[in-house]
C-alpha positions in Angstrom: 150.5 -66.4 132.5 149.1 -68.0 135.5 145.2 -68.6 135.7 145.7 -67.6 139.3 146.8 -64.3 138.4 144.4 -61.8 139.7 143.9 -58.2 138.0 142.2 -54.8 138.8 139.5 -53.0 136.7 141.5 -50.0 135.4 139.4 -46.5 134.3 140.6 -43.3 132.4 139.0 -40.0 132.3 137.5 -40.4 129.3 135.5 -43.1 130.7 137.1 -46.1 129.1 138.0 -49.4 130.6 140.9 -52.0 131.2 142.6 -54.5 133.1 146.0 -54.2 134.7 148.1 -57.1 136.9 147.2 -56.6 140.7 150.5 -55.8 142.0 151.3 -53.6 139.4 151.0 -49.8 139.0 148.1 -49.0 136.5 149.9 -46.8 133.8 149.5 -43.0 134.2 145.9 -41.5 133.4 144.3 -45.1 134.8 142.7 -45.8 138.1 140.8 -48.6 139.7 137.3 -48.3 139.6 137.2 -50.8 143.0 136.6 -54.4 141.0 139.6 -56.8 141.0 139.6 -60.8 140.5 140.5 -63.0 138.2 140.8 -62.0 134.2 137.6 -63.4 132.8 135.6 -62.2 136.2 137.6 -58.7 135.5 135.9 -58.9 131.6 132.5 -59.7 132.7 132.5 -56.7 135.3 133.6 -54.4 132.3 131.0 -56.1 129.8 128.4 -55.2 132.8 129.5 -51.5 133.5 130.9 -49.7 130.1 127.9 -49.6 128.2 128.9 -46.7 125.9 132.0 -47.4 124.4 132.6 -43.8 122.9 135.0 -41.8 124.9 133.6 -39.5 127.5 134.6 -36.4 125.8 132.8 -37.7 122.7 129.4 -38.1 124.0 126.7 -35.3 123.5 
């Protein structure tokens, strides 16, 4: 893969987080949450923002 390859911060309902290839249609149940850039600046933004890794419907 390219290191210019740029990719979009990907959420699901349940509050968890991903990555996906700008260009490309995040897979169904997955949305941007706004942040996209390259991979590593992708993974920091995710380090910074999902600070409970439980799923949402798991949380009390």
């Amino acid at each position: 893969m390219s290191t210019d390859t740029r990719y979009l911060v990907v959420v699901n309902d349940e509050g968890q987080y991903s990555i996906w290839a700008e260009g490309g249609e995040p897979p169904a149940g997955w949305a941007p949450d706004g942040f996209t850039g390259p991979r590593d600046a992708c993974l920091a933004h995710i380090d910074e923002v999902w600070t409970d890794m439980r799923p949402r419907s798991a949380r009390g």
